[in-house]
C-alpha positions as CSV (number, residue, x, y, z in Angstrom):
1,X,-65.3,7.9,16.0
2,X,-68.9,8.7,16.3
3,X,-69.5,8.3,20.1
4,X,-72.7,7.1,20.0
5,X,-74.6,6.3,23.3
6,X,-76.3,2.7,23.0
7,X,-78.7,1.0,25.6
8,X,-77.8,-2.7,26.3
9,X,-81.5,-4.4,28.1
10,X,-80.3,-7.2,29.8
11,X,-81.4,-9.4,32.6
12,X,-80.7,-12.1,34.8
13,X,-79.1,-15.1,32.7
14,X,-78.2,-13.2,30.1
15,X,-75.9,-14.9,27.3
16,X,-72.5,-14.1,29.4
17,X,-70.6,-13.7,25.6
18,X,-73.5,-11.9,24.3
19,X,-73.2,-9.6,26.9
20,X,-69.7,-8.6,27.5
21,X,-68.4,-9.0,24.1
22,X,-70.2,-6.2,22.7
23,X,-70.2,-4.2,26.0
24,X,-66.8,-3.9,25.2
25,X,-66.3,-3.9,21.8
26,X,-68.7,-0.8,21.3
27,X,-67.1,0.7,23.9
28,X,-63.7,0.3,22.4
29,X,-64.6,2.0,19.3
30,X,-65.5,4.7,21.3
31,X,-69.0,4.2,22.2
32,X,-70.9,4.9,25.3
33,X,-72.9,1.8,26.2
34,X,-75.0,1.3,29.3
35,X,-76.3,-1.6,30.3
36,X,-79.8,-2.0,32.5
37,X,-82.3,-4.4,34.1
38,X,-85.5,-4.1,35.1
39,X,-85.8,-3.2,39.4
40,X,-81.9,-2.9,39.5
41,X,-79.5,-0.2,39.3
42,X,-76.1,1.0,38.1
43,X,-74.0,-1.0,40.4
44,X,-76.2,-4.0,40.8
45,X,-74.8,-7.2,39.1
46,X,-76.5,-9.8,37.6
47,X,-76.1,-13.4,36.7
48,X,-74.8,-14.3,33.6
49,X,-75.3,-17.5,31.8
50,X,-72.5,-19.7,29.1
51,X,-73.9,-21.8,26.5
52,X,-72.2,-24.1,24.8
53,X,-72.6,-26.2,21.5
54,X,-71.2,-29.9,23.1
55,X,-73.3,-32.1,20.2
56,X,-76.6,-32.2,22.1
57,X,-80.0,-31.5,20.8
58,X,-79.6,-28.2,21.8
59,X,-77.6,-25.9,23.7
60,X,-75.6,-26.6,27.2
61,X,-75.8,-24.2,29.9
62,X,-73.1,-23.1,32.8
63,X,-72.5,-20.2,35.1
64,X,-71.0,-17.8,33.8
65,X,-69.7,-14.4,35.2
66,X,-71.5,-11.9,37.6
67,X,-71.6,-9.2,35.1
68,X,-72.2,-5.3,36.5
69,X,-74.6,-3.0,35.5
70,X,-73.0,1.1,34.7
71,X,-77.1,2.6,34.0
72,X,-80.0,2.4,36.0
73,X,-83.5,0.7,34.1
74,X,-85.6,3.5,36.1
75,X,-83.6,6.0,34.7
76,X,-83.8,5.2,30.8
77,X,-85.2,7.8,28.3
78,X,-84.9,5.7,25.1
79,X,-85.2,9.3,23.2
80,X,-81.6,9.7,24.7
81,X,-80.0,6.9,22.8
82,X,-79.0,6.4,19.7
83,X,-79.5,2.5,19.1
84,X,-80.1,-0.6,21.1
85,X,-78.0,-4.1,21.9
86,X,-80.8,-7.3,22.8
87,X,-77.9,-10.0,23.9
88,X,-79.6,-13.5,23.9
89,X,-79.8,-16.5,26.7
90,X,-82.7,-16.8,28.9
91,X,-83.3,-12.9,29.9
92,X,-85.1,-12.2,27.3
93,X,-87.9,-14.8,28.1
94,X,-88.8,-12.6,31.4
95,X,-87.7,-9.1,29.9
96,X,-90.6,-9.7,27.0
97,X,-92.9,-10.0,29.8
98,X,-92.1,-6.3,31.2
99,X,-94.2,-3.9,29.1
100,X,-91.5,-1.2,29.7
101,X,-88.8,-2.9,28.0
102,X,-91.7,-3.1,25.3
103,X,-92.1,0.4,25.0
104,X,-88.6,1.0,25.2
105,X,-87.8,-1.6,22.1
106,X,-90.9,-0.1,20.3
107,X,-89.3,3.3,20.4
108,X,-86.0,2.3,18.7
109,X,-88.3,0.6,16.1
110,X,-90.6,3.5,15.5
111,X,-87.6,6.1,15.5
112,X,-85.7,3.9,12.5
113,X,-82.6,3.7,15.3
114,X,-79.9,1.0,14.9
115,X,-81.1,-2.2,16.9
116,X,-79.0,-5.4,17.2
117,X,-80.2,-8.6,18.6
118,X,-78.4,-11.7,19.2
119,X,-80.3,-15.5,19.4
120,X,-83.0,-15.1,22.5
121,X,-83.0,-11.6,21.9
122,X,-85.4,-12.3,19.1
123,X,-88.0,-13.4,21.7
124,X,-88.3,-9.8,23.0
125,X,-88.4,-8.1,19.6
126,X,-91.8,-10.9,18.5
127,X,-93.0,-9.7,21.9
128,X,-92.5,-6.0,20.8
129,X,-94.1,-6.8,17.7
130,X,-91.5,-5.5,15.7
131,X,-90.6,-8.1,13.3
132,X,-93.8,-7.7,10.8
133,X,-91.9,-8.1,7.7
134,X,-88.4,-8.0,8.2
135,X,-85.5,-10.7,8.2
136,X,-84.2,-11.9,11.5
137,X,-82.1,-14.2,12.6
138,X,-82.1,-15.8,15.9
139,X,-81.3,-19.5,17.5
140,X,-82.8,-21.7,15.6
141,X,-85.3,-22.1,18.5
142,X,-87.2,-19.2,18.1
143,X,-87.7,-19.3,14.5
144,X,-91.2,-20.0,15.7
145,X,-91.3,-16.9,17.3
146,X,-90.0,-14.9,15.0
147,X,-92.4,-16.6,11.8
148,X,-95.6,-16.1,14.5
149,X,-95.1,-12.4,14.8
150,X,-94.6,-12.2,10.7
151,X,-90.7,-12.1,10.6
152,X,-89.2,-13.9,7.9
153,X,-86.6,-16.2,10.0
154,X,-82.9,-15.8,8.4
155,X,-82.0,-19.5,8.8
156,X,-78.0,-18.7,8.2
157,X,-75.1,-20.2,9.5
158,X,-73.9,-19.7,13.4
159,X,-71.3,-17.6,12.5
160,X,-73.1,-15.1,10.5
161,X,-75.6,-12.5,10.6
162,X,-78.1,-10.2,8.6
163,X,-79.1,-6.5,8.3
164,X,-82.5,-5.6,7.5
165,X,-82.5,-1.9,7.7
166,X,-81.5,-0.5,11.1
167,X,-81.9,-4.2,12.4
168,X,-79.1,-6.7,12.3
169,X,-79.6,-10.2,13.8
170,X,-77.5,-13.3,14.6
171,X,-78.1,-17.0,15.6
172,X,-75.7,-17.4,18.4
173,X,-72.3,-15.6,19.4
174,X,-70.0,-17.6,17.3
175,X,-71.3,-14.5,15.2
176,X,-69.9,-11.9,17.2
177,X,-67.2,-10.7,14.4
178,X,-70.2,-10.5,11.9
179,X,-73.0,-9.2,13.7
180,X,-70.5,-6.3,15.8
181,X,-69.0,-5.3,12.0
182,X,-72.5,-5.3,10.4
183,X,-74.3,-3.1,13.3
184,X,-71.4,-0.8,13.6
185,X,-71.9,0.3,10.0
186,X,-75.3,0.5,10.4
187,X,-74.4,2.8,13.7
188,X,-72.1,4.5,10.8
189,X,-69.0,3.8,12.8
190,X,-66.0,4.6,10.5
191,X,-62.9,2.6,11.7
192,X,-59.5,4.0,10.0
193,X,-56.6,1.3,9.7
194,X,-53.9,3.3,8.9
């Protein structure tokens, strides 16, 4: 296993699946992920949000759990990392809005690291201005978002996801088994089932 050390930019509201699924699951491979918010530190928890597909217009939303934070933001040196998670929900409407978390999302961008976002998390990357171009998948909400800052908008099924380069995106975490698989070999994660 490669070990790789990944930042996770989260905030309050974050997609609770989007998350702690992949917290874990990169971590399980042997990864070392730390997850941060803007103004808190390692230690601090924040609110966590579960949305649910019930046959409305759009999504439902619930609490979901406290989740805890093992980095502090203040502390992050995005030349230390060697990709970056952008879990979905509301967070990323108020992380775009922070022009550190910009910087920090440019960085993984400009250095071709592996970057995986997951529904809202496509908010931050228009924000970052870091879609010019490329595919990207998101909830089908922010397709405007992602077409306004010259994405082309991956309209694919829930439970799917796409690469573009170092970037692989998803609509929604029914796409966990996708998106996780497609970023790890894009992280060149070698997993031996013998």
């Amino acid at each position: 296993m490669s070990g790789k050390r990944l930042l996770m930019l989260c905030g309050d509201f974050v997609e609770d699946y989007e998350a702690m699924v992949p917290f874990q699951a990169l971590q399980a491979v042997g990864h070392r992920v730390e997850a941060v918010c803007p103004d808190k530190g390692a230690g601090d928890a924040i609110a966590t949000a579960i949305h649910d597909f019930e046959g409305d217009q759009t999504y439902t939303e619930k609490p979901g759990h406290r989740f805890a934070l093992n980095a502090s933001f203040a502390d992050v040196d995005p030349t230390a990392y060697d990709g970056l998670v952008v879990p979905g929900g509301r967070a990323p409407e108020y992380l775009r809005l922070d022009p550190r978390v910009i910087e920090i999302v440019r960085h993984f961008f400009e250095a071709g690291k592996p970057v995986a976002a997951i529904c809202h998390g496509a908010q931050l990357l228009a924000a970052a201005r870091v879609l010019e171009g490329r595919s990207c998948s998101a909830y089908p909400a922010c397709r405007p978002e992602v077409e306004l800052a010259g994405g082309r908008y991956a309209d694919i099924a829930v439970d799917q996801a796409v690469t573009d380069g170092n970037l692989v995106t998803a609509p929604a975490w029914p796409a966990h088994p996708a998106w996780i698989a497609q970023y790890l070999e894009v992280l060149g994660t070698r997993i031996d089932h013998a």
